[in-house]
C-alpha positions in Angstrom: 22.1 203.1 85.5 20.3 201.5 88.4 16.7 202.2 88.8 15.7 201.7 92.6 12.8 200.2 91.3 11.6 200.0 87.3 8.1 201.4 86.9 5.0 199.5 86.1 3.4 202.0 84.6 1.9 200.8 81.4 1.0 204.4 79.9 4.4 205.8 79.9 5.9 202.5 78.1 3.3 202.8 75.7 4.4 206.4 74.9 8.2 204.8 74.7 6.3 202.3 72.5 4.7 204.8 70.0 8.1 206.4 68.9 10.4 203.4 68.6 11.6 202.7 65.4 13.5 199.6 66.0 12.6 196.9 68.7 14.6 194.5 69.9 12.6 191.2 71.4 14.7 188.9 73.3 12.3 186.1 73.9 12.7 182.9 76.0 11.7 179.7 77.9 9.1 181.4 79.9 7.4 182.8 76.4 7.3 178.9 75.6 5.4 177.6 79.2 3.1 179.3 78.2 2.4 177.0 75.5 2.8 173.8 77.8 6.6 173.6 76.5 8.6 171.1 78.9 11.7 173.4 79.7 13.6 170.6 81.2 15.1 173.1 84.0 14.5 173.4 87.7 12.6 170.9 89.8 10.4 168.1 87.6 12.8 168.7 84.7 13.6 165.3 84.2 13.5 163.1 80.8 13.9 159.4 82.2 16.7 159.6 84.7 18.1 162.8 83.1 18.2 166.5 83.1 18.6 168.2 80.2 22.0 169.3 81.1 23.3 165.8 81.2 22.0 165.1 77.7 22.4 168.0 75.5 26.4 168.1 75.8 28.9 167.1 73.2 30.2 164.8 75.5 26.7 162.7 76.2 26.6 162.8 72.0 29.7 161.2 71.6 28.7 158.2 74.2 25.5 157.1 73.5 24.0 159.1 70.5 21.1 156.7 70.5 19.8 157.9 73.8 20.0 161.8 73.1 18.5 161.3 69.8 15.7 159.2 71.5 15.6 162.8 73.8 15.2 165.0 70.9 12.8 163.0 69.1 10.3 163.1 72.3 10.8 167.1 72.4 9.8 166.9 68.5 7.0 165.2 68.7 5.7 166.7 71.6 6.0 170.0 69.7 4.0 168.8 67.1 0.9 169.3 69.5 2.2 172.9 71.2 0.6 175.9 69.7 1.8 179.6 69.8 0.3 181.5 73.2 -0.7 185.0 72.9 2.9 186.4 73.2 3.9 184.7 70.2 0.9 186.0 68.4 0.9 189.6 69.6 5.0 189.8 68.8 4.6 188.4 65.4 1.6 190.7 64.6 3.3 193.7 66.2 6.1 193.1 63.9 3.6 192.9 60.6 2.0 196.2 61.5 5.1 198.3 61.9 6.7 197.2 59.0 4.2 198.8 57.0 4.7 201.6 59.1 8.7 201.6 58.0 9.4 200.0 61.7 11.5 197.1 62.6 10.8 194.5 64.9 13.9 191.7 65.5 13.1 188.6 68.1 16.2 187.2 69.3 15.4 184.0 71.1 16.6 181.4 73.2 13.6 178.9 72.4 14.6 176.4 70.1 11.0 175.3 69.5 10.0 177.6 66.2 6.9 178.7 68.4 7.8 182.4 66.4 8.3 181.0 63.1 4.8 179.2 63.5 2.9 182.5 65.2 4.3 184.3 61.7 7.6 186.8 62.9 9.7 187.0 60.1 13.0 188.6 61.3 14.3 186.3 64.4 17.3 184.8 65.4 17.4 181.8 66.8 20.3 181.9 69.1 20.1 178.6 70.4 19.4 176.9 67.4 16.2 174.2 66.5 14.7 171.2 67.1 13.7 171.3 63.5 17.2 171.6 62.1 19.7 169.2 61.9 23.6 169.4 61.2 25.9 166.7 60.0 28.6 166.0 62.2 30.7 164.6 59.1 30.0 167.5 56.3 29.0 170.2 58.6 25.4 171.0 56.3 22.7 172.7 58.5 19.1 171.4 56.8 15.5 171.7 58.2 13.8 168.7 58.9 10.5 168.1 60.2 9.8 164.6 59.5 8.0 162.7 62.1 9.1 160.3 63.4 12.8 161.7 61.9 13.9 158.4 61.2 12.6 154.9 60.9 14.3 153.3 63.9 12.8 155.8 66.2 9.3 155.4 65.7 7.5 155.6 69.0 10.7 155.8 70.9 11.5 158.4 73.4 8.9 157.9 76.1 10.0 160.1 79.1 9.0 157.5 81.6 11.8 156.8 84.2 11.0 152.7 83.6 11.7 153.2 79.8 14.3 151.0 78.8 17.2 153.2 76.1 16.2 152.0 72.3 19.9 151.7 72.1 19.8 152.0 68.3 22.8 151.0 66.0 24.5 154.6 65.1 24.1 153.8 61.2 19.9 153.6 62.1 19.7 157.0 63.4 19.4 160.3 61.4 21.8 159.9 58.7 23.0 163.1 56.2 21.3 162.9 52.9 24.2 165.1 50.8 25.0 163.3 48.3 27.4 160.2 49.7 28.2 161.7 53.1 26.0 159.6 54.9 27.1 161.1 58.2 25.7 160.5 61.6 23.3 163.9 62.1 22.9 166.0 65.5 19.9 168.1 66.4 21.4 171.9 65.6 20.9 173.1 69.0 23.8 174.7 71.0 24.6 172.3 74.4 25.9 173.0 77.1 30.0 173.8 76.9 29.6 175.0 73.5 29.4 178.7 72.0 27.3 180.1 69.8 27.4 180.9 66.4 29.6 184.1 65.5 27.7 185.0 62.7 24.6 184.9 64.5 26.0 186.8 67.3 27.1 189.5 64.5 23.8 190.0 63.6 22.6 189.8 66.9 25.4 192.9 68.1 24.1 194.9 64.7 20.3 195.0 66.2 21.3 195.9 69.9 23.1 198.5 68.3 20.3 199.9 66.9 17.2 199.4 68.7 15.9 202.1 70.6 13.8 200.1 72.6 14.2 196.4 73.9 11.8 194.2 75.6 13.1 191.0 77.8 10.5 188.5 77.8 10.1 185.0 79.7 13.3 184.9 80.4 15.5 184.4 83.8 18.5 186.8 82.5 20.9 184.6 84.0 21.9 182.0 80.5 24.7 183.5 78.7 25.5 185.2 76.6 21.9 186.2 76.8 21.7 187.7 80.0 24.2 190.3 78.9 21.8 191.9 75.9 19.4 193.4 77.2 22.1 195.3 80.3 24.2 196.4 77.4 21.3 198.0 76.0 19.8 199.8 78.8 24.2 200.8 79.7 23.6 203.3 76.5 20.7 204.5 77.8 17.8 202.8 76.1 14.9 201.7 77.6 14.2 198.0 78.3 11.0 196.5 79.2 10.9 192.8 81.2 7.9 191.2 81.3 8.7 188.3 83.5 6.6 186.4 86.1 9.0 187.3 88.6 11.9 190.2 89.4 15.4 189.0 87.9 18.7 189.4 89.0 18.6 192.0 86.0 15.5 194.2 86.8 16.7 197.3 88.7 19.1 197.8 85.3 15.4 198.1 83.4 13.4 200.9 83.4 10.2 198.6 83.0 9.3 195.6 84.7 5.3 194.3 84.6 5.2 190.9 86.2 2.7 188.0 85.3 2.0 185.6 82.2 3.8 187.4 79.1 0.8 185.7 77.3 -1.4 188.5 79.7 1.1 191.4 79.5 2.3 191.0 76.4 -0.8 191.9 74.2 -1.9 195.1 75.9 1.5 196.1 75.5 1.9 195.8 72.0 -1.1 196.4 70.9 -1.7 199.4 68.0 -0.8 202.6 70.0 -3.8 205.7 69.5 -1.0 207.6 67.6 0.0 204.9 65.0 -0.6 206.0 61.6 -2.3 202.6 59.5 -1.9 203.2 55.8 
């Protein structure tokens, strides 16, 4: 279905709103701007000499894992200071009021900056992964870790200034696994660029578009795959989808709703308890 052009008419989502029993949220880097998040794309998105494109890679791992650790450990201490934005909050509060109501709420996200886990929503999948998880690249374990700085050597490393010489630390100083004697060099568990997400994740991910009967887009571009494919899929069975977006996407005429603007504005109103809503 194309829609000539989606309707911003705030009333009729909300009636859409009232009767949905499963919401699917598909949330990302424009949800996290919001909180003064560095998204690393498009003009200014440069770390030293670097976009993000030419560090988070297998391939920039394997050659100098000093340098992208030094990368990852800036974006983890910078979101050490970032808060959650009114979006985060009105999702995560959304999703505590329905569930008492018998409703689910699912955010599926392509921020890898816990921004949702910190704002309180409980059922989200992080499809990108987090800066506050690592994996070993010798034993394969996934553990979260939010020590700061995450290892010795890096203390007070990573400035993003283009002078800033590279720490160039020895690979046996960065994070190291701490199963018992694996001792393997550690990566941030974020997917990079040229790699595919995780099936399982993507399972559960397939189960809740399935279901939903209402899907909202929010902060994102709709052009990073797989992503950009969720919410069309949904809206090809006939559901509606919502985008709240600062500006039309190359997937809005497949919505039904688009409101433009901060999602930190939209988002709230749109969310909010609905006059119909029965609070036990």
């Amino acid at each position: 279905v194309r829609f000539s052009s989606p309707r911003v008419d705030m009333a009729d989502f909300r009636e859409v709103f009232a009767k949905a029993k499963h919401i699917a949220i598909i949330t990302g880097a424009g949800v996290s701007a919001e909180s003064g998040v560095p998204t690393f794309r498009g003009a200014g998105g440069f770390w030293r000499k670097w976009q993000a494109q030419e560090l988070a890679t297998p391939e920039a791992f394997a050659r100098n894992p000093s340098r992208v650790w030094e990368f990852y450990h800036y974006r983890r201490e910078v979101m050490l200071s970032k808060h959650p934005n009114p979006a985060h909050i009105a999702i995560a509060e959304c999703e505590r009021r329905l569930s008492k109501q018998g409703r689910s709420v699912v955010v599926i996200t392509q921020n890898i900056d816990e921004l949702h886990r910190k704002a309180g929503t409980k059922h989200l999948l992080e499809i990108h992964g987090s800066l506050f998880k690592t994996r070993c690249t010798n034993c394969g374990n996934v553990a979260a870790n939010y020590k700061s700085p995450i290892c010795p050597a890096l203390a007070g490393k990573g400035a993003p200034d283009p002078e800033t010489e590279d720490a160039a630390i020895p690979v046996e100083d960065l994070p190291q696994c701490e199963e018992d004697g694996c001792n393997g060099l550690l990566r941030p568990h974020v997917v990079w660029f040229g790699e595919t997400l995780d099936p399982d994740i993507l399972t559960e991910v397939e189960k809740e578009l399935e279901i939903c009967d209402l899907c909202l887009v929010v902060g994102t571009s709709s052009v990073v795959y797989p992503a950009a494919m969720f919410a069309p899929q949904v809206s090809a069975r006939g559901v509606p989808v919502a985008e709240f977006n600062m500006e039309a996407t190359p997937a809005t005429n497949r919505f039904r709703f688009h409101f433009p603007g901060p999602c930190g504005t939209t988002l709230p109103p749109a969310l909010a308890r609905h006059h119909t809503e029965i609070i036990s």
